[in-house]
N, C-alpha and C positions, 0 to 999 in steps of 0.2 A: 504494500500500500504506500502510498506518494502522498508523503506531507510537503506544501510550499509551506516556506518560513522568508520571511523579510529582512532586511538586515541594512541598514542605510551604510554606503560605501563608497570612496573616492575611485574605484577600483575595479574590473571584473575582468576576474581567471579567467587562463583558456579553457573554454570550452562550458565556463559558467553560463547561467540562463540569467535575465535581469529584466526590468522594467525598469526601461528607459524614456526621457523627452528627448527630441531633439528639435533646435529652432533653426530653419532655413535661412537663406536670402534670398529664395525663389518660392511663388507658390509650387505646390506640387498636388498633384493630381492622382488619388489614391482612392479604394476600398478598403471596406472591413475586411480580412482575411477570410474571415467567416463568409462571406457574401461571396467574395470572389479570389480565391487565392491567385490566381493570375495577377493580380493588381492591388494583393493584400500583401504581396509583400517583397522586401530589398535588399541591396546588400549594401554593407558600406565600404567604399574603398578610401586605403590615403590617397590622398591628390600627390606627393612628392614620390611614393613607393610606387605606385599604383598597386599597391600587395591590396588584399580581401581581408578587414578586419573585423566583420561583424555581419550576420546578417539575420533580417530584420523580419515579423509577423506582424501588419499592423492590425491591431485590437480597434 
């Protein structure tokens, strides 16, 4: 059985799960996950690596 537990953090392991905000500079055009996973959800790249560091289910 799967307990979520909460935990306020500067931080998140590899491979950690989180509930995250982020704020743009652009709008963006998006779904509930639930609605439409095609369009529910992303990933996040660095702009300098262009490595994959997160990616993303929006709620």
């Amino acid at each position: 059985m799967n307990h979520w537990t909460f935990e306020d953090t500067d931080q998140i392991g590899l491979n950690y799960v989180a509930q995250i905000q982020l704020q743009s500079n652009q709008p963006l055009v998006y779904d509930a996950f639930l609605t439409n996973n095609k369009t529910g959800n992303a990933i996040l790249v660095d702009e300098t690596s262009h490595n994959t560091v997160g990616a993303l289910m929006i709620l």
